[in-house]
Phi, psi and omega in degrees: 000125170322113155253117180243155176268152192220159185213141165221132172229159195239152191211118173295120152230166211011227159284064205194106157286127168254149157269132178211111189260131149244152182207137210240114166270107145358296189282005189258144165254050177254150183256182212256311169328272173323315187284277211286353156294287229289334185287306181316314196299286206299335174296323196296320198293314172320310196275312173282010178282000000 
């Protein structure tokens, strides 16, 4: 059986509720860090094209 740690928070902005599931494989070898520099980088790249 797989175990991944999984997390979910919920975040209001305006009217608008988000549900936000994360879920973490144990076996990667990215920390919580990496992932979130690599999603900023790549929305930054996204915004200047």
């Amino acid at each position: 059986m797989k175990k991944d740690i999984t997390s979910a928070t919920e975040y209001k902005i305006g009217h608008t509720k988000y549900i936000v599931n994360l879920v973490f494989n144990p076996k990667s070898s990215e920390n919580i860090s990496d992932i979130v520099k690599r999603l900023i980088e790549r929305d930054i790249k996204k915004q200047a094209a």
